[in-house]
C-alpha positions as CSV (number, residue, x, y, z in Angstrom):
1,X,-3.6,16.2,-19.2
2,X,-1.1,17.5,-21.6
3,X,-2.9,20.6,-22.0
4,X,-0.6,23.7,-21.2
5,X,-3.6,24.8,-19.1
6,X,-2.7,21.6,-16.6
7,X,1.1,21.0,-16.8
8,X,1.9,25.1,-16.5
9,X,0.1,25.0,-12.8
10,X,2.9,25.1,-10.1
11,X,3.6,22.5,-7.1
12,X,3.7,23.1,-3.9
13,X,3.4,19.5,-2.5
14,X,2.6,19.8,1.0
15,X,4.1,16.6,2.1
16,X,1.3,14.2,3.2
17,X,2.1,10.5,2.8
18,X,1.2,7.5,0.7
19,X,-1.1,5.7,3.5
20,X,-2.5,2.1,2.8
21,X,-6.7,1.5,2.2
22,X,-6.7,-1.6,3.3
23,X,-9.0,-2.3,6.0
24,X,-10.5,0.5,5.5
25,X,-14.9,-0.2,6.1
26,X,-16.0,2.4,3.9
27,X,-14.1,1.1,1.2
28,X,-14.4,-1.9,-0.7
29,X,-10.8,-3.5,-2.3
30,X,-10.4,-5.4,-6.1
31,X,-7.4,-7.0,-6.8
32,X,-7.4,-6.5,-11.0
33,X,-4.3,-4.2,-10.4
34,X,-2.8,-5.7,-7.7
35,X,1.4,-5.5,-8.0
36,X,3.6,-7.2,-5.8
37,X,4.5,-4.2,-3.8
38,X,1.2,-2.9,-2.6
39,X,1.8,0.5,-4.8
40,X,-1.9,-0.1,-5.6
41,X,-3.6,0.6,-2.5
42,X,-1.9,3.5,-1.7
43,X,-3.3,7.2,-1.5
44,X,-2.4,10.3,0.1
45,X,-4.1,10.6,3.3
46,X,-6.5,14.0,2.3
47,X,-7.8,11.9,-0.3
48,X,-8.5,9.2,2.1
49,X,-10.1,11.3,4.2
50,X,-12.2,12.6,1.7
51,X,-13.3,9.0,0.1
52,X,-14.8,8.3,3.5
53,X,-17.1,11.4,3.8
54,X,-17.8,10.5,-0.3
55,X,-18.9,6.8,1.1
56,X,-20.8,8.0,3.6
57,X,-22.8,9.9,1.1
58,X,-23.9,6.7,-0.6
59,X,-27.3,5.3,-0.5
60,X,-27.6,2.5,2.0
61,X,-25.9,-0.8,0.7
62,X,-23.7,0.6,-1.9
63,X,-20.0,1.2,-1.0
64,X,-16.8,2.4,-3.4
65,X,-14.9,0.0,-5.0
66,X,-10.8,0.9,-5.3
67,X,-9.4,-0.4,-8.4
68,X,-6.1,1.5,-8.3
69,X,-4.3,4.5,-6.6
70,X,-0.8,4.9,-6.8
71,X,1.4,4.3,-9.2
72,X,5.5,4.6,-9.5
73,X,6.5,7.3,-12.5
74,X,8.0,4.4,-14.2
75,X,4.6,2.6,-14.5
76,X,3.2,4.8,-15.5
77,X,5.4,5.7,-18.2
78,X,5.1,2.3,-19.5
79,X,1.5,2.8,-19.6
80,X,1.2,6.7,-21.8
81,X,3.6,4.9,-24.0
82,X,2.3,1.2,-24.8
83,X,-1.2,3.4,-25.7
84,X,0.7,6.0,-27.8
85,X,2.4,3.2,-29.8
86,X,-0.9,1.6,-29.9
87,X,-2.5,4.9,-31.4
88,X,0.1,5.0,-33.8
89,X,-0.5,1.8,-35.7
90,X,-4.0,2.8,-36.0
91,X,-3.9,6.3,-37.0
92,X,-0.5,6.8,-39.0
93,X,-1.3,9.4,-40.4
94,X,-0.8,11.6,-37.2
95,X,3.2,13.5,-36.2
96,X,4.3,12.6,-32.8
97,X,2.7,15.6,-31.4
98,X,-0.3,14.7,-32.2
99,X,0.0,11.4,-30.9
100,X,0.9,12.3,-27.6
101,X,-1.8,14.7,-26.9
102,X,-4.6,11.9,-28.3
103,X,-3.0,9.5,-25.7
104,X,-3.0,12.0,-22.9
105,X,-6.7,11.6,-22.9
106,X,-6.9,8.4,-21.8
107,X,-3.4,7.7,-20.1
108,X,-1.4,10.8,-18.3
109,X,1.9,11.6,-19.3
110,X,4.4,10.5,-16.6
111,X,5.6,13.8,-15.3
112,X,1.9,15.2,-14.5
113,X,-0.2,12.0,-14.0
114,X,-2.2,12.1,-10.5
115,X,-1.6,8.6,-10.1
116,X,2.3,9.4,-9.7
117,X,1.3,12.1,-6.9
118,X,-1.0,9.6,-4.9
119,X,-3.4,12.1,-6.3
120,X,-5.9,10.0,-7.8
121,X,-8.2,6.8,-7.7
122,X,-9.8,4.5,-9.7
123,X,-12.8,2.9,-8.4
124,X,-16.4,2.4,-9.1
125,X,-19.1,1.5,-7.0
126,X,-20.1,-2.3,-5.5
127,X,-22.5,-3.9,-3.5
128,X,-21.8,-5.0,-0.2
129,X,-20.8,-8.2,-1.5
130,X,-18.5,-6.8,-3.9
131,X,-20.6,-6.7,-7.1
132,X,-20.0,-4.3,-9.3
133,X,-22.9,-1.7,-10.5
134,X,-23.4,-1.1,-14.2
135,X,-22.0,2.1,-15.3
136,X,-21.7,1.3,-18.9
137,X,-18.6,0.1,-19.6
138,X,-15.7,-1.6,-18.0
139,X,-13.5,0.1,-15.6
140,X,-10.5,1.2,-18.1
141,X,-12.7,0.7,-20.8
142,X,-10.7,2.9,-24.0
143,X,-12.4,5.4,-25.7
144,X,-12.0,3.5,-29.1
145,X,-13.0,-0.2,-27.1
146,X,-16.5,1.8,-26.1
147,X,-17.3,3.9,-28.7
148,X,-16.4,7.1,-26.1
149,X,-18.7,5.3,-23.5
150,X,-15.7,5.7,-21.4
151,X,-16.9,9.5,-21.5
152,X,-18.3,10.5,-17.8
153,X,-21.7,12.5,-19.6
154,X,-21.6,9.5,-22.6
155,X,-24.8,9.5,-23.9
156,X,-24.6,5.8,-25.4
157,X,-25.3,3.9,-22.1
158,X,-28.2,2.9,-20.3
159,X,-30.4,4.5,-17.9
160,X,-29.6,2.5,-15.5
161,X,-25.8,3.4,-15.8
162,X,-26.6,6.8,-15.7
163,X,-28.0,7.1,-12.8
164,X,-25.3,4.7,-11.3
165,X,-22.6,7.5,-12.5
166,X,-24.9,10.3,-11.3
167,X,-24.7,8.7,-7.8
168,X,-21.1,8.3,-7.8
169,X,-20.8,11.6,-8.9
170,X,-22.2,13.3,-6.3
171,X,-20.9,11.7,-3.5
172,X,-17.2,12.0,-5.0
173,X,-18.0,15.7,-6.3
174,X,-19.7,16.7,-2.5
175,X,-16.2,15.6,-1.2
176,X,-13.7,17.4,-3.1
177,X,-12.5,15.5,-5.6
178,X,-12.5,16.2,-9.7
179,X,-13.4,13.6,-12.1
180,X,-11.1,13.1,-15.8
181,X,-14.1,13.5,-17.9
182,X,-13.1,10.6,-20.3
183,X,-13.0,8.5,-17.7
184,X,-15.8,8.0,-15.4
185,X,-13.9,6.1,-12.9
186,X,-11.0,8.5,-12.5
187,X,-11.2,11.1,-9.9
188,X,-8.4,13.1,-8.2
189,X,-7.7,15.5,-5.3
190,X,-4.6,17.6,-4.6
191,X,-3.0,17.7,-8.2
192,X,-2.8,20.2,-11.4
193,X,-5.6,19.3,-12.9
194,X,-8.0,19.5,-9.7
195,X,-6.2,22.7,-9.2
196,X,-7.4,24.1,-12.6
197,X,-11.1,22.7,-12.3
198,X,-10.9,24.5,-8.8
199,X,-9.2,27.7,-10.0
200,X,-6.4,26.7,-7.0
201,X,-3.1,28.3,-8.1
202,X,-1.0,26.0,-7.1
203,X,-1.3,21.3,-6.6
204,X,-0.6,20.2,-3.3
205,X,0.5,17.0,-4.6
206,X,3.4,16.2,-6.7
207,X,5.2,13.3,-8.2
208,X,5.9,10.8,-5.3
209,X,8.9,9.0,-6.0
210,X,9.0,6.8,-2.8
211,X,6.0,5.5,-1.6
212,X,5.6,5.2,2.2
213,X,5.0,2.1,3.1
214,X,3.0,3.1,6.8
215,X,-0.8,3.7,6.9
């Protein structure tokens, strides 16, 4: 994410709003990141939209799980630089440059993350009940936790949780959205790096400093 590549692409946020995804029946809701605010269940409405024509791609039974969508810049700040510091006890060898672009594969830097813009979801895919699918590794799972398992096209998970992300793939990928590629469970519409995996010049979504709290 700190690639030039993604934070030269322009902005042109076209002003949609935060919605909530609660009661939402294509769309399954875990509280691991609940805060007390609700920032958590909240998207921007064309990626709403798209998540339910994802869902309805799914085989019978299986529905998406939402783990986490929005988050304030400040949280996520707090996040690129607990892992940053956490790089840098075990790899001291490396300048502060280097750190930051390590940590930008797994947590976004603050001013271009698509969880900021209400650009991006976490989520994985569940039974009707709620049970989770194997898809190799945890949700959030770190690239040093899971030997790169994290990794969407890992090749050091089962068969099983292959074809679980191949599912998920599809569905999310037939909708629109772009998946983080060292993070299976990350995928994003609307923001710089979706725009650069679609050759769009410009993201429709930028930084949202105010979530809406309608929807």
């Amino acid at each position: 994410m700190a690639d030039p590549r993604v934070t030269d692409i322009p902005v042109e946020d076209c002003g949609e709003p935060l919605v909530d995804v609660r009661n939402r029946a294509f769309l399954k809701i875990d509280r691991r990141k609940a805060d007390a605010w609700g920032h958590w269940l909240l998207l921007r409405a064309g990626l709403v939209t798209r998540l339910a024509h994802a869902a309805s791609l799914l085989p019978e039974g299986l529905y998406l799980l939402h783990i986490e969508g929005y988050r304030p810049p400040d949280l996520q700040a707090r996040y690129f630089t607990a892992y940053r510091e956490q790089l840098a006890v075990t790899r001291p060898d490396l300048d502060a440059d280097t750190l930051c672009q390590l940590a930008s594969r797994y947590v976004s830097p603050p001013d271009v993350a698509p969880h900021s813009a209400g650009a991006a979801i976490d989520l994985t895919l569940c039974t009707k009940e709620g049970d989770e699918l194997d898809m190799g590794t945890p949700v959030n799972a770190s690239p040093e936790a899971s030997d790169n398992g994290c990794y969407t096209v890992a090749s050091n998970i089962s068969r099983t949780a292959r074809a679980n992300r191949d599912i998920l793939t599809r569905a999310l990928g037939a909708a629109g959205l772009v998946n983080y590629p060292t993070e299976w469970w990350h995928w994003s519409f609307g923001d710089r790096y979706w725009a650069l995996h679609t050759a769009r010049p410009t993201a429709i979504y930028g930084t949202y400093g105010r979530p809406a709290q309608d929807g």
